[in-house]
N, C-alpha and C positions, 0 to 999 in steps of 0.2 A: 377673291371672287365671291365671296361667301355672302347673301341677303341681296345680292345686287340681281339686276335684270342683264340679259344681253340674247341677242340673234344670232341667229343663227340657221345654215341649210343642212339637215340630217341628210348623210349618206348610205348609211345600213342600217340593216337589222341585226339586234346582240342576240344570244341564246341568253334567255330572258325575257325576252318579249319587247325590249325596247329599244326605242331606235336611235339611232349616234351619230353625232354631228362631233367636229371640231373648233376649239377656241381658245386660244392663249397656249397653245402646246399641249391642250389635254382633248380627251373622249370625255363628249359630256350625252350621261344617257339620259331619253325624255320617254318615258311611259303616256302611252296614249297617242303617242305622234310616230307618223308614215315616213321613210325614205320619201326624199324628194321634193318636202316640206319644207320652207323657209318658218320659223318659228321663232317666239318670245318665251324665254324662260327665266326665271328665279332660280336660282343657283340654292340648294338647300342640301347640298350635303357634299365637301368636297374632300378632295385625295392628293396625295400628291402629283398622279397622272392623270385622275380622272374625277370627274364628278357628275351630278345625278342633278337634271333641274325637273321643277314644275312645271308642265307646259300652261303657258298663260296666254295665248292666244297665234290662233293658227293664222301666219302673214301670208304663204300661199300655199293654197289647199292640193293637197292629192287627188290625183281622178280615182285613188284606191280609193277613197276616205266614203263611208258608208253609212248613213243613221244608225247607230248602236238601239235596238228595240226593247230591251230593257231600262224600267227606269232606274235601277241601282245602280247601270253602268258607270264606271267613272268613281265609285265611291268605294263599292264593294271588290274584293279582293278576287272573286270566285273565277271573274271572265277576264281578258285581257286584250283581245282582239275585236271586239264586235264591232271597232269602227273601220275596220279594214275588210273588205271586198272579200269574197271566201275563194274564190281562186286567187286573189293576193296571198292569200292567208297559207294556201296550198305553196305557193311559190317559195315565201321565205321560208318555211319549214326546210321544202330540201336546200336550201342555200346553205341556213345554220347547221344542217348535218353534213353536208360537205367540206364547210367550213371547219366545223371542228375535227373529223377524220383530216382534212390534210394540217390544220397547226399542232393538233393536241396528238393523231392517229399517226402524223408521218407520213401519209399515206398520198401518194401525188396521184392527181387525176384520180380521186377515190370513184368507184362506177356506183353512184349514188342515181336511181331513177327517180322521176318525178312521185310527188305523194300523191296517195290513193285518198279520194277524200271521200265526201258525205253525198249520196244525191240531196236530204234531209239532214243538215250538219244543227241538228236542233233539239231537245224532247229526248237527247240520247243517255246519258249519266243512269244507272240502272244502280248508283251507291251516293251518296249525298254526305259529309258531316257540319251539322251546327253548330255552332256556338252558343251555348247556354247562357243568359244574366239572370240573377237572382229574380231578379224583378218579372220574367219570366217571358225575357222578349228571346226570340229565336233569329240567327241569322249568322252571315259570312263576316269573315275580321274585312277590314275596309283593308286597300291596298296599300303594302309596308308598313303595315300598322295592326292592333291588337284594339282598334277601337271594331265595338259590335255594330253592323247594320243591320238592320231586323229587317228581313224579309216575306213576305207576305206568298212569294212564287220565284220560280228559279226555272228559266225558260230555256235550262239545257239539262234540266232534268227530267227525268220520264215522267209520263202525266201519275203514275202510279204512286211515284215520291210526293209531287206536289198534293194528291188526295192524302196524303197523309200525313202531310206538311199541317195541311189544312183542317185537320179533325184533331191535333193534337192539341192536348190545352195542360200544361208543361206548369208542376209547381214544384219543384225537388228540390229540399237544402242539400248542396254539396256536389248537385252534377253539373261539370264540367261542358260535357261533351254530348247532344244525342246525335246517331248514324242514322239513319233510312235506308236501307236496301231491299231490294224488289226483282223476282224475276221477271225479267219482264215477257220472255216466252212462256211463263207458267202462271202468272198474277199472283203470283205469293210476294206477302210483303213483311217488311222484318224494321221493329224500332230495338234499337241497342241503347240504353244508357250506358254512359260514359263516368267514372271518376266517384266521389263520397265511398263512405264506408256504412251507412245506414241503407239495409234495401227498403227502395221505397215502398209505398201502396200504389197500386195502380187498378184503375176502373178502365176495362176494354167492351166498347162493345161493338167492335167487327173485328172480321176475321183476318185477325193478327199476328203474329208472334213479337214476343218484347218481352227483350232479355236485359239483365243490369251486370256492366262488366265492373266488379269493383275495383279498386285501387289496389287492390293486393292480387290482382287478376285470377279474381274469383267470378265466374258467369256464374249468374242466378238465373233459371227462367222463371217469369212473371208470366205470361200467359203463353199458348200454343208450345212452340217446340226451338227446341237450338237453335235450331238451320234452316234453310229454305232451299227452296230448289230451282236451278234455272237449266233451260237447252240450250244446247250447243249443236249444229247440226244432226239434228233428230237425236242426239242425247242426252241425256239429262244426270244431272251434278246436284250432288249435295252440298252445302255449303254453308259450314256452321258459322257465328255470328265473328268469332276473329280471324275466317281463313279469307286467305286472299283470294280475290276474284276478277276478269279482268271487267270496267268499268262500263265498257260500251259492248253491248252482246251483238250487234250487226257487224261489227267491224272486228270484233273477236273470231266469227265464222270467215272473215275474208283471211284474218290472218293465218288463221289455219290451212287455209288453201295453200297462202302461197307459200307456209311452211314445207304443209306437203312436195311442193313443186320443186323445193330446194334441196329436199332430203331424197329425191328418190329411192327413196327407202325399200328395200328388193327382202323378198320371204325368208333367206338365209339371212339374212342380216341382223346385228344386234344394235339397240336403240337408249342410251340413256339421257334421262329425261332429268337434268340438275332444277332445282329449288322448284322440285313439279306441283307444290301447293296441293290443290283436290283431284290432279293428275288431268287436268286441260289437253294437255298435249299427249302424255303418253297415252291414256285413252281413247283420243281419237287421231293422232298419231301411225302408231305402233303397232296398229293391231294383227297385221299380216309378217310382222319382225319374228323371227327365231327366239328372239329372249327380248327383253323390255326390263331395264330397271328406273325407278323413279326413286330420287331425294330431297327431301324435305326438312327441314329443322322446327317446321311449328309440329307441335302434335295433335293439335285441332287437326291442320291439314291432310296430317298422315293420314287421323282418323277417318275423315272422308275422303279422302280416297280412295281408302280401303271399300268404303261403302260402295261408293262408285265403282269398285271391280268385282262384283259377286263371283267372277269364273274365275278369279285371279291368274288372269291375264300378264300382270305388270309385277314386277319384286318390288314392294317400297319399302324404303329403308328410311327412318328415322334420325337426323342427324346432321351436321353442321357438314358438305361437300370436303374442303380437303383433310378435316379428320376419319370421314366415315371412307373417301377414296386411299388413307391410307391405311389405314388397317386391313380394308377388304380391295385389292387392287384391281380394277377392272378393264377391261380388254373390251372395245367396241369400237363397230364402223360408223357408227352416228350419233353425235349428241346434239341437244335442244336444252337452252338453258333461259332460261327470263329471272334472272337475280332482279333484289330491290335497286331503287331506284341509286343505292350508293356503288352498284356495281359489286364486283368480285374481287374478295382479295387474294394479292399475290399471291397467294399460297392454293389457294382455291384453282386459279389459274394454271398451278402449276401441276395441280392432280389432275386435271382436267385434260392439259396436257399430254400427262401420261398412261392415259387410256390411250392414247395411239388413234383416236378417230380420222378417219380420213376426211371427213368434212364435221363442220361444227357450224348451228346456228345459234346465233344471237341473237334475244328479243330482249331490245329495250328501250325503259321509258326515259333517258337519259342520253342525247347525245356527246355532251361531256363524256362520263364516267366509261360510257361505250368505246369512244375515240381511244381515250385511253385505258381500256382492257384490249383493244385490238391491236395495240402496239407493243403489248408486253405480248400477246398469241404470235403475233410475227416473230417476235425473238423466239419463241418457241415452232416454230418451222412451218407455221400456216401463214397462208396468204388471200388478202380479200378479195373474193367473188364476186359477190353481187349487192346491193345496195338497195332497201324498198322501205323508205319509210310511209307508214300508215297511219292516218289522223282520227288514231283514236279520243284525240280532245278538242274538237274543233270550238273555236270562239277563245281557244287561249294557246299561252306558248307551249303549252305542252307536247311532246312528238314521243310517238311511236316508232323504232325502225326493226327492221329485220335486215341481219348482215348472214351472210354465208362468208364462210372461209374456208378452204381447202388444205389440208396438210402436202408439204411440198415433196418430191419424191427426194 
């Protein structure tokens, strides 16, 4: 099949972002093309069950199918969806997290609700990373690929990034990488260089902060200060230049909600808060909880969150989950966990476990890795609740979800 063209009607959407059709016995995925789609594709990369074509022209179009309003679409790696209708957009999100809870989670009839989406699914990204060329052009790697598009504006990030997009005039030998991040409930803005070993010189003249993280993960500041600050329902977080943060701050306040709503979290109660970062959750979580502990393994993070709890409120502990849950063994009614995007390992799992919580939520950006940490938690005596994924990244595949699970009597 390989170089050659052939048709085809796409029937789903993959987690991935792309849509699948069948042809000679295999799944062939097409990037940029709709379920429902009859399509021409170039076969450019194949498997022995599946393969990946280019879409080369749409035979019949989708009523999803939408003007994408960027001009990078289609070349730049950064969006993935902008040709699809945003309530379409909303739609396959919960399908692929259904989808994957019942093949990858085990989980039949998973109670997966509809996604909560964007009134404004635009202007929202409040973190940004570039891609650096010598030659000094800025922008996103193109899609499945490591070639640079230079970008001039990036129309799902906050206007704060793009003014700063825009004021930067970038000559550094040896960096890699610069971030942009911004509060954007506070208009603090923050540039990070990325990678080399020389710190640069840098000429600022607005009010800035811009730091250089070097390759030996050494932060230098270059002007202003570490961290920046953003609110979270009427709160406000510190957040130094490599702790994590969550990316859309409207929709970070929704998920807290419906966190809340899940945990009915009662004043005797004890609360921990696994890979709690600048402590997002247990901060505005926990606060009415009997004890509160938060863990973390960056020590940026620990650091701010410490910052974050002047009355200390919250125990953080410093340390990687199932080694710090084994040595110090903890006993609680509620935990709230958002691991990176590779999920939790077994072991982590298995501490986690043995805290005894009666209910446990899970926030992540993964419905993969999700599926399948919810199916080793079942072997361990909890069973799924409820289901809300949240589109924290709209205009591409990315999905947010929050799971409840219940420990079983």
């Amino acid at each position: 099949m390989s170089a050659k063209e052939i048709t085809l009607t796409l029937h789903d959407m993959a987690h991935g972002g792309e849509a699948v059709g069948y042809a000679e016995g295999k799944a062939i995925f097409v990037p940029l093309a709709i379920p429902g789609e009859t399509v021409r594709v170039q076969i450019v990369q194949e498997h022995k069950r599946w393969a990946r074509g280019h879409l080369v022209q749409v035979l019949e179009v989708s009523p999803q199918r939408t003007p994408p309003p960027c001009p990078y679409f289609g070349l730049c790696g950064g969006c993935h969806w902008q040709h699809i209708d945003y309530q379409a957009q909303l739609h396959y999100k919960t399908e692929i997290v259904r989808h994957q809870l019942e093949r990858i989670g085990k989980q039949k009839s998973p109670p997966v609700q509809p996604t909560i989406g964007m009134a404004d699914p635009w202007a929202y990204r409040n973190h940004i990373q570039l891609a650096y060329a010598p030659e000094g052009a800025l922008g996103y790697y193109a899609l499945r690929s490591y070639e640079l598009i230079p970008i001039n504006e990036c129309l799902i990030a906050h206007p704060l990034l793009n003014e700063l997009r825009a004021a930067l005039e970038v000559d550094f030998e040896g960096i890699e990488r610069i971030s942009l991040r911004a509060g954007v409930a506070t208009g603090e803005q923050m540039v990070i260089l990325e990678g080399g070993r020389e710190l640069p010189a840098l000429e600022v003249d607005m009010p800035v902060s811009c730091v250089f993280w070097s390759e030996a993960g050494e932060l230098f500041v270059l002007a202003g200060s570490s961290y920046y600050h953003e609110r979270l329902l009427e709160r406000t977080f510190r957040i130094s230049a490599p702790s994590f943060f969550q990316v859309n701050t409207s929709q970070a306040e929704r998920m807290i909600e419906i966190i809340a709503q899940y945990l009915e979290l009662q004043p005797y109660e004890t609360l921990l808060d696994a890979y709690c970062g600048v402590g997002t959750f247990a901060l505005t979580l926990g606060l009415s909880a009997a004890h509160i502990w938060g863990i973390e393994s960056s020590p940026w993070a620990i650091a701010d969150a410490q910052a974050n709890d002047p009355d200390q409120v919250v125990e953080f502990i410093e340390g990687d989950i199932a080694q710090v849950l084994a040595d110090s063994p903890i006993r609680c009614d509620a935990i709230v966990l958002d691991p990176p995007r590779t999920g939790c390992t077994p072991q982590a799992l298995e501490a986690l476990a043995r805290c005894q919580a009666s209910r446990i939520v899970y926030v992540s950006c993964d419905p993969a890795t999700l599926a399948r940490d919810i199916a080793t938690l079942t072997q361990w005596g909890y069973s799924l609740s409820q289901v809300q994924p949240i589109d924290m990244f709209p205009q591409t595949y990315h999905i947010e979800t929050i799971a409840l699970l219940r420990r079983r009597s």
